[in-house]
C-alpha positions in Angstrom: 36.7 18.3 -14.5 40.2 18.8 -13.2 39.7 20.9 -10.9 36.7 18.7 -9.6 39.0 15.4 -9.4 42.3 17.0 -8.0 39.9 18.5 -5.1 39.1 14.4 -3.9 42.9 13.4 -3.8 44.6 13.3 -0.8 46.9 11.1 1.1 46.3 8.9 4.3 46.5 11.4 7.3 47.7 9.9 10.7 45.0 7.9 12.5 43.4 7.1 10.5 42.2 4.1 9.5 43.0 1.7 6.5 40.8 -0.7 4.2 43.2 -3.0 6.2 41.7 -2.3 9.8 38.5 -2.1 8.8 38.8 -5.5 7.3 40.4 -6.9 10.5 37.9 -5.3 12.9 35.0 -6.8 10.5 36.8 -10.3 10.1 36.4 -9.7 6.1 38.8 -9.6 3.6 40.2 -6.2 2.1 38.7 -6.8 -1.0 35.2 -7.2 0.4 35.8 -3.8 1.9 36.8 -2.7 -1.5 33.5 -4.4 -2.9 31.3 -2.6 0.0 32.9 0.6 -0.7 32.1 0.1 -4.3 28.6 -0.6 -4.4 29.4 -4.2 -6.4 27.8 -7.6 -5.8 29.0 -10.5 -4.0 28.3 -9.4 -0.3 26.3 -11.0 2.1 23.6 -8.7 3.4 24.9 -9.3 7.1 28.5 -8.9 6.0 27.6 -5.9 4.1 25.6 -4.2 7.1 28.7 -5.1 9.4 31.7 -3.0 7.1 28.8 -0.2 6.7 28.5 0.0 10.7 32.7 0.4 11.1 32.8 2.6 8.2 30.4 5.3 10.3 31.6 4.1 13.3 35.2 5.1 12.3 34.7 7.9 10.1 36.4 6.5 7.1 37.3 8.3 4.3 38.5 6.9 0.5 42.3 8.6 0.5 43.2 7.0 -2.8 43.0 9.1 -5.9 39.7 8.4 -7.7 38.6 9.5 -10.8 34.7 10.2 -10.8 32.4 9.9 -13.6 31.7 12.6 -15.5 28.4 12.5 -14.4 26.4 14.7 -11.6 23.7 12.2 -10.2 20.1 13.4 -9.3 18.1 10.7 -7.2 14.7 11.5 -6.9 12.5 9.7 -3.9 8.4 10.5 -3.9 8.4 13.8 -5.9 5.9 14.7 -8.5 7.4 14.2 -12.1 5.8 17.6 -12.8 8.3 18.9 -9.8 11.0 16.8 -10.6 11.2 18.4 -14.5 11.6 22.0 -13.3 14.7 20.7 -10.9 16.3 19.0 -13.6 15.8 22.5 -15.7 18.1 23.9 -13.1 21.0 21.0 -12.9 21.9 20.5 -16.1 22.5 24.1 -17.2 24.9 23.9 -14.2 26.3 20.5 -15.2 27.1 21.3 -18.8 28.9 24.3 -18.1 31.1 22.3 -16.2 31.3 19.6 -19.0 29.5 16.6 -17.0 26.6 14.8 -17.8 23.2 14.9 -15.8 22.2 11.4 -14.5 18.6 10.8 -12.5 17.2 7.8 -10.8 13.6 7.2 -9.2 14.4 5.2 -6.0 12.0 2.3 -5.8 11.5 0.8 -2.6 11.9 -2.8 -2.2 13.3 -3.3 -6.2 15.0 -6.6 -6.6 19.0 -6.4 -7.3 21.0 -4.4 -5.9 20.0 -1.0 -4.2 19.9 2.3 -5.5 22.5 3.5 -3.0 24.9 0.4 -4.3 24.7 1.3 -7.9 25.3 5.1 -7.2 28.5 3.6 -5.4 29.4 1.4 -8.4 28.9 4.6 -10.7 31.1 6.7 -8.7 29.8 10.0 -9.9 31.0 13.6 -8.9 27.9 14.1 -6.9 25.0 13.3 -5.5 22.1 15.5 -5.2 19.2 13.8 -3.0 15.7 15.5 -3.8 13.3 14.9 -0.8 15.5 13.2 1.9 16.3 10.6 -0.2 19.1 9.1 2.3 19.4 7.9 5.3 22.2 9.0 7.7 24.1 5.3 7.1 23.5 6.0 3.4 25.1 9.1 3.9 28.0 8.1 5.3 28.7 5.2 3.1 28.8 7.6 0.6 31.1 9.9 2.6 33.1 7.1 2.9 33.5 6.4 -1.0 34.4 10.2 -1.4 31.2 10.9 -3.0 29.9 14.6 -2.1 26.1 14.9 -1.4 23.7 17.8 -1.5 20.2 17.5 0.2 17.4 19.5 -2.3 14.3 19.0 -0.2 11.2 21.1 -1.3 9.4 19.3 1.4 11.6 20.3 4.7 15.2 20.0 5.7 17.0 17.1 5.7 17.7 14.8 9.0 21.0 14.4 8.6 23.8 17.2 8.6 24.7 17.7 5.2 24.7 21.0 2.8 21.2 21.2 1.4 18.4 23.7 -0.6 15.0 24.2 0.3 12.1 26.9 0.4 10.6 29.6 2.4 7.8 27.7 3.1 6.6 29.0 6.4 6.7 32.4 4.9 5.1 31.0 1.4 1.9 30.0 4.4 1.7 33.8 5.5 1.9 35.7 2.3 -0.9 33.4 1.2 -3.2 33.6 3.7 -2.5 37.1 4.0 -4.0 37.3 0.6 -7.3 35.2 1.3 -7.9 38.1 4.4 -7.1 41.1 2.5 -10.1 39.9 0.2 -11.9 40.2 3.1 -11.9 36.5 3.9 -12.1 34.8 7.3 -13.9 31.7 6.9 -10.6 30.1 5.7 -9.9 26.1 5.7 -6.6 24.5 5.1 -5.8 21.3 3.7 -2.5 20.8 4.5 0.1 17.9 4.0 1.1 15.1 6.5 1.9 15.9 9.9 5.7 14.5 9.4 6.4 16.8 6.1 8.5 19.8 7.7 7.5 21.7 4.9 3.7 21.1 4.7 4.1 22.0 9.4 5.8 25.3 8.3 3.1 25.9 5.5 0.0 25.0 8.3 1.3 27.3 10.8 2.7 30.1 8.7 -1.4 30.3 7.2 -2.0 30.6 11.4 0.3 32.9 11.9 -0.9 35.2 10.1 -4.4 34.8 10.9 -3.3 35.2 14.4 -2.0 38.5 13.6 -5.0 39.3 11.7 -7.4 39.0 15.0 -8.7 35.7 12.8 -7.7 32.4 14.5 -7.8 29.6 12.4 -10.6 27.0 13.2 -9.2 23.7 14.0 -12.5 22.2 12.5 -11.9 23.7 9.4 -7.7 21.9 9.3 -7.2 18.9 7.7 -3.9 17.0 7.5 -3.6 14.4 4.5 -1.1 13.3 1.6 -0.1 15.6 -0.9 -2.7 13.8 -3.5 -5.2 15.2 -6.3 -7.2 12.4 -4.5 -6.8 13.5 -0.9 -7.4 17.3 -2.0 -10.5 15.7 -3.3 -11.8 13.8 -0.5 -10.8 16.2 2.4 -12.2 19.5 -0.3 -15.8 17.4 -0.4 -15.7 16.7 3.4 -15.2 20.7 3.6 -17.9 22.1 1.2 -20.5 20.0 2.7 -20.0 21.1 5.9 -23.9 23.1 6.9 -21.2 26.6 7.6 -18.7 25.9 4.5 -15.5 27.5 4.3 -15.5 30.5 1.6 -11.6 29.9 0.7 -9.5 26.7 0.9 -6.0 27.0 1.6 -4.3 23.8 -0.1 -0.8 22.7 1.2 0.5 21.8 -2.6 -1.0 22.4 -6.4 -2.3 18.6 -6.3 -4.7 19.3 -3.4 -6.0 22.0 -4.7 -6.6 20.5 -8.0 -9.1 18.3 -5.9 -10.7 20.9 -4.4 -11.7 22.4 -7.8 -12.6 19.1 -8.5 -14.9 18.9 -5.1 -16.3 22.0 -6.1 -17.2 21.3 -9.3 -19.2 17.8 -7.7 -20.8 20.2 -5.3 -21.7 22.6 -7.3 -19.7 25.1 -6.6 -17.9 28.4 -8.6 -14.4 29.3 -8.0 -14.4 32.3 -7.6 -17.7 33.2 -7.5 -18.5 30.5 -4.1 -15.1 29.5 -3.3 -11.6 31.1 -3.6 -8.5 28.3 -4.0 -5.1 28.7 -3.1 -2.4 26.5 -4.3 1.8 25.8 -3.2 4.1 25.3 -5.4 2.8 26.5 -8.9 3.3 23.8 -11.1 2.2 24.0 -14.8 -0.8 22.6 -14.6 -2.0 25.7 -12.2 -1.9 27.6 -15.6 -4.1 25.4 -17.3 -7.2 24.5 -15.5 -10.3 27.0 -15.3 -10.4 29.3 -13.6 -6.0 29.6 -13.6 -5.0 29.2 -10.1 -3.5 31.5 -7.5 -0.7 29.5 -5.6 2.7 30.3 -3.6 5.6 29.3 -6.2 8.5 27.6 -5.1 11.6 28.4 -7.5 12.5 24.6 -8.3 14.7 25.2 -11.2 16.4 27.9 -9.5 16.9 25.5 -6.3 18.1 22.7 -8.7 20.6 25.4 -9.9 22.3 26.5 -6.5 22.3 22.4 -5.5 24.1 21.8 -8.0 27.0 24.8 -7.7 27.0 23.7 -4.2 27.6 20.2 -5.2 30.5 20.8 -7.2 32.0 23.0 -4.8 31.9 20.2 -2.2 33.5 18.0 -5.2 36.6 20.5 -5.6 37.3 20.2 -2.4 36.0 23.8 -1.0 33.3 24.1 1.9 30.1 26.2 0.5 29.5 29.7 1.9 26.7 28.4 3.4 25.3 24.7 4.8 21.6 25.5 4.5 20.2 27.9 1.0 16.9 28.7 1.0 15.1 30.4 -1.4 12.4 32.9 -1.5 8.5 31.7 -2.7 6.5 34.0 -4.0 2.9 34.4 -4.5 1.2 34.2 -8.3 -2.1 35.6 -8.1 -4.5 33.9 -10.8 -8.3 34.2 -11.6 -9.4 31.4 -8.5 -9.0 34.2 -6.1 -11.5 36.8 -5.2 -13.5 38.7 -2.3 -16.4 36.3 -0.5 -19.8 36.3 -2.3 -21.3 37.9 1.0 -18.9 40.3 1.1 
């Protein structure tokens, strides 16, 4: 922890501006600075949103000597609790070696109380590490501001502000798994993939067409569908598909969920994986090992992306710049039993 707490102190370099002048400039009190910067209560929202906007606006940055919890904070917005475990697997390994504790919360939108952003502030951990674009620029920066460090972990794209993060080959996790599906000699291929803003389910979609471009096999738009990453969506949009009078002979499936519901679709329809249908899955979550037949899917190493988050973390809380402002890491296909060549093959 020493070296993690000495790497935050430092002095007030000239320029820069005081809890003083932000006060003036906001018409506040220094103490409701001190309260803002702190994540407590007793802030009007207005007055609140006012000392955030200088704050960014000025650049401001804690330079008195804080001592952080012993605690690395993991904040977790709209991920899978399935995905979320194998994270954690990676953190606290991490965390304990450097004798802190692992902390998680589940943002909920719209919870009464203070927000999740102010109680990380009152907390005043070593670290933040944001899973799934959690923040918000202005979140970002308040937190810059208290002299908390933050690391985006995004399995679902990169993060929209500029801050150190982990992620996945994802576009390159699309090609190696449709390259797969054609080598068994498929070419009727359909892909459910995940919401059009997800970077990571766009770099999925268009890695699977890339490589059926190369292939002389262009995907057909008719046979694409864009919807949440949801056993229930994989459901709908894999019935909607296997009805069609020309049905696809593999299904592509942007995450393990969707694919679930396209065995599931199958099994409504009739339908045998492999026999009639081969399923691909992304991400290769435990239950992939579980359901009949096992499936084939494109693993993303979470635990092993939870683990460099967090060394970048708490080289960011020492004071150091990381080697490197973007990681990511390779996927890899796991072939499984719900793969094989088209019956009419």
């Amino acid at each position: 922890m020493t070296d993690i707490a000495d790497g935050r102190r430092r002095g007030r370099r000239r320029g820069e501006l005081t809890v003083a002048t932000i006060a003036q400039l906001a018409g506040v009190s220094k103490p409701t600075v001190s309260k803002v910067l702190n994540g407590r209560a007793g802030v009007a929202l207005e007055t609140r949103q006012r000392v955030e906007a200088l704050l960014r606006e000025h650049g401001y940055r804690r330079p008195e000597a804080i001592a952080p919890a012993a605690i690395l904070e993991v904040v977790f917005y709209g991920l899978e609790r399935h995905m979320a475990i194998e994270i954690m697997r990676g953190v606290e390994p991490v965390a304990r070696r450097h004798e802190l504790a692992v902390a998680f919360t589940e943002v909920v939108e719209h919870a009464p109380g203070r927000t999740w952003a102010e109680q990380l502030l009152a907390r005043h951990p070593v670290g933040v590490i944001a899973v799934c674009s959690a923040f918000t620029p202005e979140q970002h920066a308040l937190l810059a501001a208290s002299a908390i460090p933050l690391v985006a972990l995004d399995p679902s794209g990169e993060p929209l502000h500029a801050t150190p993060s982990v992620g996945a080959t994802n576009w390159s996790g699309g090609i190696t798994a449709a390259r797969h599906l054609l080598d068994l000699g498929h070419r009727k291929i359909a892909v459910i993939g995940g919401p059009p803003e997800s970077l990571s389910a766009r770099a999925r979609l268009e890695g699977c067409r890339a490589a059926m471009d190369a292939a002389g096999t262009r995907l057909d738009d008719r046979l694409v569908r864009t919807v949440e990453f949801s056993f229930e969506h994989g459901l709908d949009a894999g019935v909607e598909l296997l009805s069609l009078p020309d049905r696809p002979t593999a299904v592509l499936c942007g995450n393990d969920l969707q694919a679930l519901g396209v065995y599931a679709a199958a099994w409504r329809l009739g339908l045998r994986i492999p026999q009639d249908l081969s399923v691909v899955g992304f991400d290769d979550i435990d239950n992939t090992r579980w359901c009949s037949p096992p499936m084939t899917s494109v693993r993303q190493p979470l635990a092993e992306m939870g683990a460099t988050a967090a060394r970048m973390l708490l080289t960011l809380a020492a004071g150091n710049s990381p080697t490197h402002n973007r990681i990511e890491l390779a996927t890899t296909l796991v072939v499984r039993g719900s793969t094989a060549p088209p019956a009419q093959a």
